[in-house]
N, CA, C and O of each residue as an XYZ file, in Angstrom:
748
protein
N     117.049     65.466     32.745
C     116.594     64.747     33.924
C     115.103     64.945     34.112
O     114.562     66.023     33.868
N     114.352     63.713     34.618
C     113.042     64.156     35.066
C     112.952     63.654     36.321
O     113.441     62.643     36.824
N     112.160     64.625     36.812
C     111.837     64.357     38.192
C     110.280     63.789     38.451
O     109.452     64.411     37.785
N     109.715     62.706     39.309
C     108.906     62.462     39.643
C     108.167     62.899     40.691
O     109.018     63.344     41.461
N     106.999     63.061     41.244
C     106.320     63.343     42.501
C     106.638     61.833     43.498
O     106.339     60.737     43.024
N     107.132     61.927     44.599
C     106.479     60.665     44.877
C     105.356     60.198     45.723
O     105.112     59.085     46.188
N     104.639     61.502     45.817
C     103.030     61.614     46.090
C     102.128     60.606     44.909
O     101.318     59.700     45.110
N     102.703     61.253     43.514
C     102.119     60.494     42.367
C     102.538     58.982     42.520
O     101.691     58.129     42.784
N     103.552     58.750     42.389
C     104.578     56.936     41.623
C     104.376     56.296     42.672
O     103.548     55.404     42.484
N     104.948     56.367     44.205
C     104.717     55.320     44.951
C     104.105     55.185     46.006
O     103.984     56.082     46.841
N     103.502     53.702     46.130
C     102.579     53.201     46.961
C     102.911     52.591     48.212
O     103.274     51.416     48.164
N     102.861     53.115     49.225
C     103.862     52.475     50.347
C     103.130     52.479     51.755
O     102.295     53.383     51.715
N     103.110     51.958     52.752
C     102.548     52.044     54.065
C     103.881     52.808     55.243
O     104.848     52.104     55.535
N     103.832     53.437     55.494
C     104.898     53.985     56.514
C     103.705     53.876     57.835
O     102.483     53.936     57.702
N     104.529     53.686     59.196
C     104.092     53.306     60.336
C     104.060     54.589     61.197
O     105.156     54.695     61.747
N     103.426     55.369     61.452
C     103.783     57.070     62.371
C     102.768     57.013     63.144
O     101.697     56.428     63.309
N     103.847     58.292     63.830
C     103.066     58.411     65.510
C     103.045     60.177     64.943
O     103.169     60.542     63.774
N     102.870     60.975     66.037
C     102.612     62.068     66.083
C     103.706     62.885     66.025
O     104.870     62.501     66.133
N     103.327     64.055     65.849
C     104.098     65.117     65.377
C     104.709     66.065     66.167
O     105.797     66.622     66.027
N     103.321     66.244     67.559
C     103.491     67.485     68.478
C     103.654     66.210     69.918
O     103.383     65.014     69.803
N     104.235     66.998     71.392
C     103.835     66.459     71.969
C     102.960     65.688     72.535
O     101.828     66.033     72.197
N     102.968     64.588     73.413
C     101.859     64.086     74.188
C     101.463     63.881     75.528
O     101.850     62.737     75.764
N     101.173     64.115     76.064
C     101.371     64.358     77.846
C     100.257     63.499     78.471
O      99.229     63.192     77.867
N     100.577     63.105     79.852
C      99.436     62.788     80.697
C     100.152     62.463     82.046
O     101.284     62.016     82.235
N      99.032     62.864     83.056
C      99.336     63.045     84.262
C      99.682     61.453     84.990
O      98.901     60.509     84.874
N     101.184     61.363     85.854
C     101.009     60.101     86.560
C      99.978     59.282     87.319
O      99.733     59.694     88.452
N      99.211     58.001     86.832
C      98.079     57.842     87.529
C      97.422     57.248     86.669
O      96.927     56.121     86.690
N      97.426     58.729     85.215
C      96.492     57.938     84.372
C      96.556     57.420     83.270
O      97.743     57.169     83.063
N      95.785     57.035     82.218
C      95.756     56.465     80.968
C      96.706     57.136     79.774
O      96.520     58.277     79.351
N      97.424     56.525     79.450
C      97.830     57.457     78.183
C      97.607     56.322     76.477
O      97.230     55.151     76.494
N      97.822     56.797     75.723
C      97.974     56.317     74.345
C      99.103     56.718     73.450
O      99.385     57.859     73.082
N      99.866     55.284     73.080
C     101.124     56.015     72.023
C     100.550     55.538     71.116
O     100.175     54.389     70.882
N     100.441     57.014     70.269
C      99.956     56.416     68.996
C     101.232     55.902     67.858
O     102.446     56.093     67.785
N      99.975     54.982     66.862
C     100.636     54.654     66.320
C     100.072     53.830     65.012
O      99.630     52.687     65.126
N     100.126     54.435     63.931
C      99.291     54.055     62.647
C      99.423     53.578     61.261
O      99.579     54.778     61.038
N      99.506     53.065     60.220
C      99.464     52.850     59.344
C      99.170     54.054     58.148
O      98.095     54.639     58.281
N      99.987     54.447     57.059
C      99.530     55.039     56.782
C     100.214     54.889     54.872
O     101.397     54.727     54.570
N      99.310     54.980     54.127
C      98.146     54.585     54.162
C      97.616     53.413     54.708
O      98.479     52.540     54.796
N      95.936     52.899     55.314
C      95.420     52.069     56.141
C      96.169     51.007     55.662
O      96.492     51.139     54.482
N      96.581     49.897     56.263
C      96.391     48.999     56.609
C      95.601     48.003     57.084
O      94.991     48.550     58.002
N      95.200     46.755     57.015
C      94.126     45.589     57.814
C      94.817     44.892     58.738
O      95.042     43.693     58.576
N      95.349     45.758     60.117
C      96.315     44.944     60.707
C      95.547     43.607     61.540
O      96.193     42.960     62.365
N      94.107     43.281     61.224
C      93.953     42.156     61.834
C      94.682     41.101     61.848
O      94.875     40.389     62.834
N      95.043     40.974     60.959
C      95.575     39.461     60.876
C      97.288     39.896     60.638
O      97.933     39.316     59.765
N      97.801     40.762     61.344
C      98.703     40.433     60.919
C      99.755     40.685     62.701
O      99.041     40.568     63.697
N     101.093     40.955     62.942
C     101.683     40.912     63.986
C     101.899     42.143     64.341
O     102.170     42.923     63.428
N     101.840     42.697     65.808
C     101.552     44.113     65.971
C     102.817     44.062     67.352
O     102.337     43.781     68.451
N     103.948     44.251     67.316
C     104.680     44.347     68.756
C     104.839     45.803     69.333
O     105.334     46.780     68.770
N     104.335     45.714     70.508
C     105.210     47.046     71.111
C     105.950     47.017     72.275
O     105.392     46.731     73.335
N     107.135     47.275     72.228
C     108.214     46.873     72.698
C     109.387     48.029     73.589
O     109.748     49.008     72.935
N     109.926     47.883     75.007
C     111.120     48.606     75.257
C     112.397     48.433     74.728
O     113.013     47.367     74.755
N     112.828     49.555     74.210
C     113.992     49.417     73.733
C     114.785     48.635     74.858
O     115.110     47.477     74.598
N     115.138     49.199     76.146
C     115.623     49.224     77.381
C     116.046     47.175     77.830
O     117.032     46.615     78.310
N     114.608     46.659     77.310
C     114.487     45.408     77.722
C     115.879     44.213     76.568
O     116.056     43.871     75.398
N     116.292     44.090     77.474
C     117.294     42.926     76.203
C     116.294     40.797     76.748
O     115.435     40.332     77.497
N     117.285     40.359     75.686
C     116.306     38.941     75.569
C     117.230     38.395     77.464
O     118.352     38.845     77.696
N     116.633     37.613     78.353
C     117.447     36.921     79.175
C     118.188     36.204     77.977
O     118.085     35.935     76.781
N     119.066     36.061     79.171
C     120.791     35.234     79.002
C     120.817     33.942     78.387
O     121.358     33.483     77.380
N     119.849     33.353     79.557
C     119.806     32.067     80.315
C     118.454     31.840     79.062
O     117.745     30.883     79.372
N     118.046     32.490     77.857
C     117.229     31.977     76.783
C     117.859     31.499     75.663
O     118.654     32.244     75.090
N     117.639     30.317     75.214
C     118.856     29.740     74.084
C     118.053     30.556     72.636
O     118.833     30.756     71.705
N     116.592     31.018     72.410
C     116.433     31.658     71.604
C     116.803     32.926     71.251
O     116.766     33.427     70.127
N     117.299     33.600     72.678
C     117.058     35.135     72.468
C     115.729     35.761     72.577
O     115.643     36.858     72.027
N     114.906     35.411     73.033
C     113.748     36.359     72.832
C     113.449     37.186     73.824
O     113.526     36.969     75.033
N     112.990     38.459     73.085
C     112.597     39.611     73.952
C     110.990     39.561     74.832
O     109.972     39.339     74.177
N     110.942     39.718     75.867
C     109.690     40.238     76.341
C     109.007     41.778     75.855
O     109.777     42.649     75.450
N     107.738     42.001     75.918
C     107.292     42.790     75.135
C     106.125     43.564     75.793
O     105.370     42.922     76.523
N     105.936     44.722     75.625
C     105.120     45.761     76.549
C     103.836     45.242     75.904
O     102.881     45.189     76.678
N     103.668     44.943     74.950
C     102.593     43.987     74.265
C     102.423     43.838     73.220
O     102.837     44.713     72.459
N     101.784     42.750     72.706
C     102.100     41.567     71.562
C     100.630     41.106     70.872
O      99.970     40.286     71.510
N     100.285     41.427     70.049
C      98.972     40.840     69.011
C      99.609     40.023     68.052
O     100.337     40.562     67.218
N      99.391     38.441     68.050
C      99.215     37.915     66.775
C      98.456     36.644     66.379
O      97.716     36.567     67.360
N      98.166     35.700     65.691
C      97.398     35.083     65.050
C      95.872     35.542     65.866
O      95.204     34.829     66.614
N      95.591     36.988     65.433
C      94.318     37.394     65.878
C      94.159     38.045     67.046
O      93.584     39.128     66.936
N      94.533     37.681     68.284
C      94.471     38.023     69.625
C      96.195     38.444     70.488
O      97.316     38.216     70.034
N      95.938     38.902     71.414
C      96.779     39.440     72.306
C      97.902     37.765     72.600
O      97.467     36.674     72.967
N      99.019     38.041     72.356
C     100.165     36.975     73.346
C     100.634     37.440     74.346
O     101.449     38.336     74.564
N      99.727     36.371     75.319
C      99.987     37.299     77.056
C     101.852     36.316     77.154
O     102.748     36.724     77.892
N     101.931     35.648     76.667
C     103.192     34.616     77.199
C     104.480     35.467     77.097
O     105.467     35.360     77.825
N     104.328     36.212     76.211
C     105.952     37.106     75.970
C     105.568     38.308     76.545
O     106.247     39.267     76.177
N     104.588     38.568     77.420
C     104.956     39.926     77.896
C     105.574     39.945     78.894
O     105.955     39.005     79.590
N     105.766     41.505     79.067
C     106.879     42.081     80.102
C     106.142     42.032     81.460
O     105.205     42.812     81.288
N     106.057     41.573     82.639
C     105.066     41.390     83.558
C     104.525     42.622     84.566
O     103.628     42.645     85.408
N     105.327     43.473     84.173
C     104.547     44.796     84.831
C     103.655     45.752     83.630
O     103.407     46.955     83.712
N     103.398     45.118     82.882
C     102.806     45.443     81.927
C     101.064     44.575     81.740
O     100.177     44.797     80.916
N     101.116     43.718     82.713
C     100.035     42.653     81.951
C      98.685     43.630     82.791
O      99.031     44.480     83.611
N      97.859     43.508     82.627
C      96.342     44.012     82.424
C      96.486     45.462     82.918
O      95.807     45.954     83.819
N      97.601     46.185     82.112
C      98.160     47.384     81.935
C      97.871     48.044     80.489
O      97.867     49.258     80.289
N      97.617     47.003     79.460
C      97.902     47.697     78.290
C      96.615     47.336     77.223
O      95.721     46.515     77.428
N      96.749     47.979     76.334
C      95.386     47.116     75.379
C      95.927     47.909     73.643
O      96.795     48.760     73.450
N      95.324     47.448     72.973
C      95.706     47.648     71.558
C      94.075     48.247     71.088
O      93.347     48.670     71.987
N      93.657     48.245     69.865
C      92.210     48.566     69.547
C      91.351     47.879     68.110
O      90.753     48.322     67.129
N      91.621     46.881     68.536
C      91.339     45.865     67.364
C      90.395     46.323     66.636
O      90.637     46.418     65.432
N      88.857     46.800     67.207
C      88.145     46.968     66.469
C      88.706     48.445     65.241
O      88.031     48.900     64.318
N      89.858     48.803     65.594
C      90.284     49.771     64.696
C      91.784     49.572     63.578
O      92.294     50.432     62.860
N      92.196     48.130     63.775
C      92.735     47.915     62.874
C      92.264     47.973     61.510
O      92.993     48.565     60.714
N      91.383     47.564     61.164
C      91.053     47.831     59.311
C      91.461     49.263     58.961
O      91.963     49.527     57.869
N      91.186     50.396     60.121
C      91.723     51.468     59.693
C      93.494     52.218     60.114
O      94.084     53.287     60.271
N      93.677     50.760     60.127
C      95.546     50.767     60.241
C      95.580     51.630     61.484
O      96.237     52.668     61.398
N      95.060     51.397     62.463
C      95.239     51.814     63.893
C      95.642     50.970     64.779
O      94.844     50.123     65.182
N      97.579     51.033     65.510
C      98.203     50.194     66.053
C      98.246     50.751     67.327
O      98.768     49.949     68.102
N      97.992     51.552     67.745
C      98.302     52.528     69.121
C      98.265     51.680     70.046
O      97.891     50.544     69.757
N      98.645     51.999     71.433
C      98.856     51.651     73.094
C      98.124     52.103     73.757
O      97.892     53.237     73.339
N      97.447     51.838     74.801
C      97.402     52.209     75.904
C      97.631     51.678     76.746
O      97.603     50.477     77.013
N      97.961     52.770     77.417
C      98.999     51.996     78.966
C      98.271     52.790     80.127
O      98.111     53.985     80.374
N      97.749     51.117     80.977
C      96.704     52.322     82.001
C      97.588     52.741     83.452
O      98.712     52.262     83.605
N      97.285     53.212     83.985
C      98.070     53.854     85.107
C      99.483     54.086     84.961
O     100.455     53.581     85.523
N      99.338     55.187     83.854
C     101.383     55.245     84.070
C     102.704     56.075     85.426
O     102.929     57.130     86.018
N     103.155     54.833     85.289
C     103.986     54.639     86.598
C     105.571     55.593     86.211
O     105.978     55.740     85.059
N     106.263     56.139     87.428
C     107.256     56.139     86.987
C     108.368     55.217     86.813
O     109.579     55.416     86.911
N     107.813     54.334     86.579
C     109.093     53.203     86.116
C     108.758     52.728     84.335
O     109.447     52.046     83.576
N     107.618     53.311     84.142
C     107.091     53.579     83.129
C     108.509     54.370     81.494
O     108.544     54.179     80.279
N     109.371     55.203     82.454
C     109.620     55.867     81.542
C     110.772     55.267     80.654
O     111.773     54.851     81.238
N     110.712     55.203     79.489
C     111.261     54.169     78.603
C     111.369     54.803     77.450
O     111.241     56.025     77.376
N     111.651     53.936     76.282
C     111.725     54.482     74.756
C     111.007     53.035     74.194
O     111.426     51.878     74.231
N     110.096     53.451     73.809
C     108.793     52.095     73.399
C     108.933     52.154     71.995
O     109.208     53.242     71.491
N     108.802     51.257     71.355
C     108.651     50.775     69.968
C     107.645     50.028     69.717
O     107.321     49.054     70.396
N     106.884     50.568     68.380
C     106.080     50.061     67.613
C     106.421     49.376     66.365
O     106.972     50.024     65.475
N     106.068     47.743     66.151
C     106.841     47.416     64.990
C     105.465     46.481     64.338
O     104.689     45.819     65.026
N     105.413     46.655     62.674
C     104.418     45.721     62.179
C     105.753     44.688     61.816
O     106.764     45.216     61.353
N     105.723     43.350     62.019
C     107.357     42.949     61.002
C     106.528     42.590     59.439
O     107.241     42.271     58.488
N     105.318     42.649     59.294
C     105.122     42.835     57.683
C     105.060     43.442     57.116
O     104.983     43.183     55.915
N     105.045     45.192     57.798
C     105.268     46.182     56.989
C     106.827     46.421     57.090
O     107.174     47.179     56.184
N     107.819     46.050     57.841
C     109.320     45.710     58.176
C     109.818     46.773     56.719
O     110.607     47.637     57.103
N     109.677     46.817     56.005
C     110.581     47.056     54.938
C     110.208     48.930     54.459
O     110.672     49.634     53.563
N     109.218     49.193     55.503
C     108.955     50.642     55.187
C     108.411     51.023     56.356
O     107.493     51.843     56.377
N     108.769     50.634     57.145
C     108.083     51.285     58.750
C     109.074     52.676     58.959
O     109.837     53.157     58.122
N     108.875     53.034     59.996
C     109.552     54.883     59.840
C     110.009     55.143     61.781
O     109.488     54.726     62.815
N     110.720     55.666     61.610
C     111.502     56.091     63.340
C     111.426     57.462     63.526
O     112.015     58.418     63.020
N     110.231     57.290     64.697
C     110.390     58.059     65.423
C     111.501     58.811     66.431
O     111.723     58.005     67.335
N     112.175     59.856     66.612
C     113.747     59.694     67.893
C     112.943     61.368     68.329
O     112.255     62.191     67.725
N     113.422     61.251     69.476
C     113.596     62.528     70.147
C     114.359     63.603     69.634
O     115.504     63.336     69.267
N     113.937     64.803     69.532
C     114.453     65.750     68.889
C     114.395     67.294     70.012
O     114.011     67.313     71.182
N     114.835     68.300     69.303
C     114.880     69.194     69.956
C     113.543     70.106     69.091
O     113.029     69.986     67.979
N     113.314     71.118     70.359
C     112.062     71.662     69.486
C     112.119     72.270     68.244
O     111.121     72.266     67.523
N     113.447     72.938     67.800
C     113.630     73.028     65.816
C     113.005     71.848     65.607
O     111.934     71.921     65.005
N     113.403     70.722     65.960
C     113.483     69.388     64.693
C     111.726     69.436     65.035
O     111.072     69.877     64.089
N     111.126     69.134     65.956
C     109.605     69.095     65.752
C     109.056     69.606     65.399
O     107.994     69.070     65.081
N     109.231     71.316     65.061
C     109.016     71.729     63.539
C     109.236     71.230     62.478
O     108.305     71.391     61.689
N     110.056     70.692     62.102
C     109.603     69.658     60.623
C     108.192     69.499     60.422
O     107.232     69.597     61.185
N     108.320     69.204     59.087
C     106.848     68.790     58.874
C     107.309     67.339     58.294
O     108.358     66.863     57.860
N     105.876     66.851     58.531
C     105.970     65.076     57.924
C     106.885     64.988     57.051
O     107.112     65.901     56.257
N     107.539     63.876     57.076
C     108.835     63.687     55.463
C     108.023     62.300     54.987
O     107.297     61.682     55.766
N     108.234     61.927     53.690
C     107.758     61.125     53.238
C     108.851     59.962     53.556
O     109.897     60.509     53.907
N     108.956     58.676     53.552
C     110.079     58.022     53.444
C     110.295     56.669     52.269
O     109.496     55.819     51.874
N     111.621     56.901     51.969
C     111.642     56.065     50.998
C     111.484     54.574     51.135
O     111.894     54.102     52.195
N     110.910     53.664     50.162
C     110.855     52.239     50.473
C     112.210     51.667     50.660
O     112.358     50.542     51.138
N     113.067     52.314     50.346
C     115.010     51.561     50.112
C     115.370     51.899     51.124
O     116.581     52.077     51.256
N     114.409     52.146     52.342
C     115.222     52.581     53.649
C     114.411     52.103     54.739
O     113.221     52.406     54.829
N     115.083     51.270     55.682
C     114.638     50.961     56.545
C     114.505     51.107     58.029
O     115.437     51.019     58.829
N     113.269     51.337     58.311
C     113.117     52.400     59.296
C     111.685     51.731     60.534
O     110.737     51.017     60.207
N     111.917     52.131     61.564
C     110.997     51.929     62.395
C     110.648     53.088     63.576
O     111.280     54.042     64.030
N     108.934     52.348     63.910
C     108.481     53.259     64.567
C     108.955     53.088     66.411
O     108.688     52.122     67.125
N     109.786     54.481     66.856
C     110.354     54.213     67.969
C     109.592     55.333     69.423
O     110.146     56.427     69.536
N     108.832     55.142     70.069
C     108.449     56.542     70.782
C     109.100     56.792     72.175
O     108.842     55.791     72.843
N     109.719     57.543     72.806
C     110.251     58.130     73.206
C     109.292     58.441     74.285
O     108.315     59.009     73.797
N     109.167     58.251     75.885
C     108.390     58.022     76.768
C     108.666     58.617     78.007
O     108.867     57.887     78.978
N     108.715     60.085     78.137
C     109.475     61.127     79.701
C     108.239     60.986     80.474
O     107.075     61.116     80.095
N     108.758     60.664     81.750
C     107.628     60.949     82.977
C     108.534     61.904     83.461
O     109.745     61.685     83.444
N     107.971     63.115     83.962
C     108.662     63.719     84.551
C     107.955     64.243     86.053
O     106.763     64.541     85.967
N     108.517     64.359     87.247
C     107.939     64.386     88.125
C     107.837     66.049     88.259
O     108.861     66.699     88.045
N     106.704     66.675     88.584
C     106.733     68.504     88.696
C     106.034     68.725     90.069
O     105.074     68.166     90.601
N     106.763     69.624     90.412
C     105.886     70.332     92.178
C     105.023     71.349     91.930
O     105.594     72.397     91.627
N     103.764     71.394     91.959
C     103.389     72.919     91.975
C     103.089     73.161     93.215
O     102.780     72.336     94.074
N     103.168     74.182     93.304
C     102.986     75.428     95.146
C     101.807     75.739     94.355
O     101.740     75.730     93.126
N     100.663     76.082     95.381
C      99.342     76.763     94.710
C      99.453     77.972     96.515
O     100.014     77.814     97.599
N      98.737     78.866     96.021
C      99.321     80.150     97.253
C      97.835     79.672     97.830
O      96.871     79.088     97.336
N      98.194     80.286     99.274
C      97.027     80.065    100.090
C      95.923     79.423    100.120
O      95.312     79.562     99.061
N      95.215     78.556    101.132
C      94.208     77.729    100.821
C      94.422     76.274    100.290
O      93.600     75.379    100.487
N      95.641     76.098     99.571
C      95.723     74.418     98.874
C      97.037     73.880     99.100
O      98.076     74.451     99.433
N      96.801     72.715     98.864
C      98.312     71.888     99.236
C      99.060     72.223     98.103
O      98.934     72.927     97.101
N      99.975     71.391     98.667
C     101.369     70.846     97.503
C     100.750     69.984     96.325
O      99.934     69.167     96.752
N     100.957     69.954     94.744
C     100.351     68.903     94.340
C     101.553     68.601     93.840
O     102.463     69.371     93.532
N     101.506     67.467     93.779
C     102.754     66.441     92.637
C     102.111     65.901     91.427
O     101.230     65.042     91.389
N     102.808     66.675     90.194
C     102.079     66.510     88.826
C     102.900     65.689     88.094
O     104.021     66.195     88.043
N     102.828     64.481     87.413
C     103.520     64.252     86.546
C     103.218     64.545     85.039
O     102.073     64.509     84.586
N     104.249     64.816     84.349
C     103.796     65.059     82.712
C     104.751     64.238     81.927
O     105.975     64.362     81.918
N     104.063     63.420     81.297
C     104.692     62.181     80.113
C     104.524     63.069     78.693
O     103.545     63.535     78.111
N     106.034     63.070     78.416
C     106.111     63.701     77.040
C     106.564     63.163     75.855
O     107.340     62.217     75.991
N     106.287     63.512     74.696
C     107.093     62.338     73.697
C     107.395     63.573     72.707
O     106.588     64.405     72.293
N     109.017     63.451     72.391
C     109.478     64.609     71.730
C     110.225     63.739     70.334
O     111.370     63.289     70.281
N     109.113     63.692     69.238
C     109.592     63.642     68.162
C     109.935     63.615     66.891
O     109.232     64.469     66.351
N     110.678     63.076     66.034
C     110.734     63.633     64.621
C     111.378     62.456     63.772
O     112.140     61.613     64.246
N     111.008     62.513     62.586
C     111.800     60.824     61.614
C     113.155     61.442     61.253
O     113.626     62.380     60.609
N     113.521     60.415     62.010
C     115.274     59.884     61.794
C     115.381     58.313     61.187
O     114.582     57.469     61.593
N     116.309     58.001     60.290
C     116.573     56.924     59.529
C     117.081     56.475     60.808
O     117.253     57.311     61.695
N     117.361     55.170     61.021
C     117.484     54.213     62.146
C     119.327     54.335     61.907
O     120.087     53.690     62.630
C-alpha cells in the first residue's frame, strides 16, 4: 500500500471560520468570519449568509429563502433579505480576492441569536461545517476535508444575557456575550 500526503496531491478550497471562540457585547458590532481557503476571487462569484432557523414562506410557489445577506452579480441583493437585517450587515468586498467572506452584523440584538450559515454555491462541492461542540471537540485542531464530501460552512450564534454586581460605588451592568462554539462536522 502507499500512502499519499494530502497536503502534497490535492488542490481544494474549503470554506472556514474559526477555531476558538468569538464574543461581543450586546449593542455592538460583531464579525462571523468566514474564508476561503486556499484564496479564492470571490468577486464575481455568489456569497449567501443565511439562518438556518428561517424556512422559504408557504404562500412562495418557488420556495425561496430570505437571507441575513446576499452578494451576487457583483453587489449586495437587498430583495431577498431578511428585513431585520437590512442596513445591519455588510460583507468586505474590497477583500474578496483574498477569499474573505465574513459578516458583520452591526448592533447585535437579542433576537439576533441564531445558527447562521455561510455558503459559496461554487465552491458547493468542498465547503466545510462548522457545528457547536463541547470544549474537548474545540480542541481539535484544523482537519483537512475531503473533496468526496460535502460539507458547509454553518456558525453557531449565543447571545447570552449576564448580570454583573460591581461592589460599592457602581450600578448593575447588563453584559451580553455572543459566542460561537465550534468544530468540523460532516453535514
Amino acid at each position: 500500500r502507499h500512502s499519499h500526503s494530502v497536503d502534497s496531491v490535492w488542490c481544494f478550497a474549503a470554506v472556514i471560520g474559526p477555531s476558538l471562540p468569538v464574543m461581543a457585547l450586546l449593542g455592538e458590532d460583531v464579525i462571523l468570519p468566514c474564508r476561503c481557503d486556499p484564496a479564492r476571487d470571490l468577486g464575481s462569484m455568489t456569497v449567501e449568509w443565511s439562518r438556518t432557523d428561517v424556512k422559504p414562506a408557504p404562500s412562495d410557489p418557488l420556495k425561496r429563502s430570505k437571507f441575513v445577506h446576499m452578494y451576487r452579480n457583483r453587489k449586495d441583493d437587498m430583495d431577498m433579505k431578511i428585513e431585520e437585517y437590512i442596513n445591519r450587515t455588510q460583507l468586505f468586498p474590497e477583500q474578496f480576492g483574498a477569499g474573505n467572506a465574513s459578516l458583520r452584523i452591526r448592533s447585535v440584538r437579542l433576537s439576533d441569536n441564531a445558527t447562521y450559515k455561510c455558503f459559496v454555491p461554487n465552491l458547493s462541492y468542498d465547503t466545510s461545517t462548522l457545528r457547536r461542540g463541547s470544549t474537548r471537540d474545540m480542541e481539535k485542531t484544523e482537519e483537512r476535508i475531503s473533496t468526496f464530501q460535502r460539507y458547509m460552512l454553518t456558525v453557531f450564534l449565543f447571545v447570552k444575557l449576564i448580570r454583573l454586581k460591581m461592589e460599592r460605588q457602581t450600578e448593575v451592568i447588563s453584559v451580553s456575550e455572543l459566542v460561537f462554539f465550534l468544530n468540523l462536522v460532516p453535514e
